[in-house]
TORSETOR-726425 format. One record per residue: residue number from 1; x, y, z of N, C-alpha, C in turn; residue in one letter. Coordinates in steps of 0.02 Angstrom, whole numbers, plus 50000, padded with zeros to 5 digits. Example, Ala and Ser with C-alpha at 12.3 -4.5 7.8 and 13.67 -1.06 7.14 Angstrom:
<atoms>
ATOM num n.east n.north  n.up ca.east ca.north ca.up c.east c.north  c.up residu
ATOM   1  50660   49716 50390   50615    49775 50390  50660   49835 50390      a
ATOM   2  50642   49888 50354   50684    49947 50357  50645   50002 50394      s
</atoms>
This chain:
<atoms>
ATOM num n.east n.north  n.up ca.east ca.north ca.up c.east c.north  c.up residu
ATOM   1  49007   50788 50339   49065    50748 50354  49061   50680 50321      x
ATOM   2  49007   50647 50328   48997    50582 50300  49015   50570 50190      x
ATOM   3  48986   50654 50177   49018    50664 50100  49087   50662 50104      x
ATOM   4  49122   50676 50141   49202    50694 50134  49197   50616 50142      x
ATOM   5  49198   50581 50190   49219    50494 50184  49177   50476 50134      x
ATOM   6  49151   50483 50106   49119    50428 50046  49165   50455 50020      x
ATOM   7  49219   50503 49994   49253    50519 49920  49321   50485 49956      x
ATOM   8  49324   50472 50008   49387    50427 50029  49396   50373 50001      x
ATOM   9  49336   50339 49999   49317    50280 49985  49301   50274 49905      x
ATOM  10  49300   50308 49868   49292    50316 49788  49365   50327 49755      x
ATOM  11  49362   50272 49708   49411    50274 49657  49421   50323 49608      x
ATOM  12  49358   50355 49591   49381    50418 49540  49416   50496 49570      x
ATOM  13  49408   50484 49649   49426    50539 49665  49493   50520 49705      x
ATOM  14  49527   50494 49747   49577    50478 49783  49644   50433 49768      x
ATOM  15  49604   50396 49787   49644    50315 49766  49684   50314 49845      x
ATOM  16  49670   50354 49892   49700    50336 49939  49677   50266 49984      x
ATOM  17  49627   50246 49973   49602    50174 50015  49574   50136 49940      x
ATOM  18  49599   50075 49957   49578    50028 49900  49543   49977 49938      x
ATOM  19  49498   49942 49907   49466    49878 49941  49509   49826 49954      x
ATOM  20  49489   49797 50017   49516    49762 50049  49526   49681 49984      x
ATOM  21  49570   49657 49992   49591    49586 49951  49522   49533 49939      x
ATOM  22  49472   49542 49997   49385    49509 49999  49354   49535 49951      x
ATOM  23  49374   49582 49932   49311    49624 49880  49353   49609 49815      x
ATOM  24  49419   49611 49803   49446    49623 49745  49444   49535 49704      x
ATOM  25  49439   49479 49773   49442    49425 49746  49367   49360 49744      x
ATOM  26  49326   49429 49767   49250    49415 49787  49252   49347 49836      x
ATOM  27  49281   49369 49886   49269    49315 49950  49205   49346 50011      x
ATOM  28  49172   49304 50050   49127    49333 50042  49121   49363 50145      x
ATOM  29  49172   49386 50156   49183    49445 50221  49215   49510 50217      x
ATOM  30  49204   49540 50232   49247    49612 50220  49231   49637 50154      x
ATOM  31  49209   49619 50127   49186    49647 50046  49176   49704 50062      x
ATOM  32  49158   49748 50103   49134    49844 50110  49178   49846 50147      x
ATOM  33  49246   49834 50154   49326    49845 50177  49343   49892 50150      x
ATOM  34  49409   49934 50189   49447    49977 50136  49519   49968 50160      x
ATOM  35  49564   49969 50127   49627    49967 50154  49680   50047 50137      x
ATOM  36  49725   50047 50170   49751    50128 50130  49789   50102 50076      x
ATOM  37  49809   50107 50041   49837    50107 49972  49902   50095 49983      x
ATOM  38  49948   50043 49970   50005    50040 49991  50057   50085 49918      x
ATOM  39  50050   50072 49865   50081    50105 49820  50095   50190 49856      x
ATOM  40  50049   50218 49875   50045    50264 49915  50109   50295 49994      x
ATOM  41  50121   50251 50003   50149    50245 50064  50219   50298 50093      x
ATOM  42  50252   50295 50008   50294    50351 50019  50280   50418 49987      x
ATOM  43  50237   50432 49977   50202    50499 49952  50190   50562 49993      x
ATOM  44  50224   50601 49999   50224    50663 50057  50152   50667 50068      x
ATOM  45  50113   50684 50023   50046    50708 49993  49985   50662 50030      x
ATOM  46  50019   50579 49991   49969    50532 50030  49970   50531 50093      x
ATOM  47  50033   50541 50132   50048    50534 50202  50007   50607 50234      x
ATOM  48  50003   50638 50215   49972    50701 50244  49900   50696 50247      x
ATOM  49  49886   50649 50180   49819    50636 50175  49794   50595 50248      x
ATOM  50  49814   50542 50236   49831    50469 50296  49818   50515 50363      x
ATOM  51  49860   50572 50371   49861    50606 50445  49761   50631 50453      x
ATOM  52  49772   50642 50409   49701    50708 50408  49631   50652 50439      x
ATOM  53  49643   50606 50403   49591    50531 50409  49589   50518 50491      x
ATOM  54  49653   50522 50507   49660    50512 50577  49617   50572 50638      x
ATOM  55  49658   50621 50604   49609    50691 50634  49534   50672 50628      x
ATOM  56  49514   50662 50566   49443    50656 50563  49411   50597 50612      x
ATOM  57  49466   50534 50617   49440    50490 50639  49428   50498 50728      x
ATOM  58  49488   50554 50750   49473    50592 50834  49428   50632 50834      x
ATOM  59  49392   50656 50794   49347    50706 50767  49290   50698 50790      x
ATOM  60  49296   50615 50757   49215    50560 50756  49204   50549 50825      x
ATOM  61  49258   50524 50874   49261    50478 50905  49228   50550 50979      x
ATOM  62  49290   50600 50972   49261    50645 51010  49196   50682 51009      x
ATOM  63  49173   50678 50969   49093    50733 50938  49044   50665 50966      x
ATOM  64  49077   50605 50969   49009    50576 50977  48989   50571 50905      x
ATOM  65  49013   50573 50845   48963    50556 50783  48983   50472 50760      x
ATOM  66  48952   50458 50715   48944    50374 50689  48972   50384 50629      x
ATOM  67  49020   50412 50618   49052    50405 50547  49054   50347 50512      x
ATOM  68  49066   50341 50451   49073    50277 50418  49141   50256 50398      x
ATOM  69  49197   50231 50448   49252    50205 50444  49265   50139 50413      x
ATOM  70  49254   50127 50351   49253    50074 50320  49328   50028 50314      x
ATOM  71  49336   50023 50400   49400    49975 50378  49398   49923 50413      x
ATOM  72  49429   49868 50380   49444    49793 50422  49447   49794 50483      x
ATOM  73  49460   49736 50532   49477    49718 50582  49534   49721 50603      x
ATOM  74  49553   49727 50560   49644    49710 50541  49670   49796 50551      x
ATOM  75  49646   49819 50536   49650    49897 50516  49675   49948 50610      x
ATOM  76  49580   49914 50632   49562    49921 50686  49609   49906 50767      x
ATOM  77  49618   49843 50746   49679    49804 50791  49746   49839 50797      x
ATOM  78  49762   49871 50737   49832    49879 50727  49814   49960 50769      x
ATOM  79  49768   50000 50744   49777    50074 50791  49746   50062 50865      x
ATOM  80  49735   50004 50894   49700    50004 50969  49760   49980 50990      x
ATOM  81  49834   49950 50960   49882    49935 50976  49891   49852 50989      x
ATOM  82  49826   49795 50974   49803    49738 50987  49857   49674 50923      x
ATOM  83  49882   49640 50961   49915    49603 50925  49870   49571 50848      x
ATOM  84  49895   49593 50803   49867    49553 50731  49884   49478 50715      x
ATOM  85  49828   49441 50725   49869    49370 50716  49867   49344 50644      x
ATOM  86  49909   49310 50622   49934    49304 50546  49902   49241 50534      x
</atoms>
């Protein structure tokens, strides 16, 4: 399971999560961020993708495993339903 998320996270194979704006502008938090790909957003394909991540991510959470969810705070906040402050 942990191979399937590392190719999430790789540019030659997806492009569905891109690094977070810290990594792209070398600031120095969140640099091992991922964000989902907004170009992406209206893509039947990507959106199906997006779902599956989610499955995997109830997957993790239920099995008890430590997956490697490489996303922001920001990311985090927004699916626990926690106000994002700007």
């Amino acid at each position: 399971m942990s191979r399937v998320l590392e190719d999430l996270y790789s540019p030659e194979t997806l492009y569905l999560l891109i690094p977070c704006p810290n990594a792209q502008h070398g600031l120095p938090t969140n640099t091992d961020k991922f964000l989902p790909n907004p170009q992406l957003a209206t893509c039947p394909l990507a959106l199906e993708m997006f779902e599956f991540v989610g499955k995997l991510m109830g997957m993790s959470l239920r099995a008890n495993l430590c997956l490697p969810f490489h996303f922001p705070s920001l990311i985090w906040k927004r699916l626990l339903g926690h106000e994002v402050l700007r």
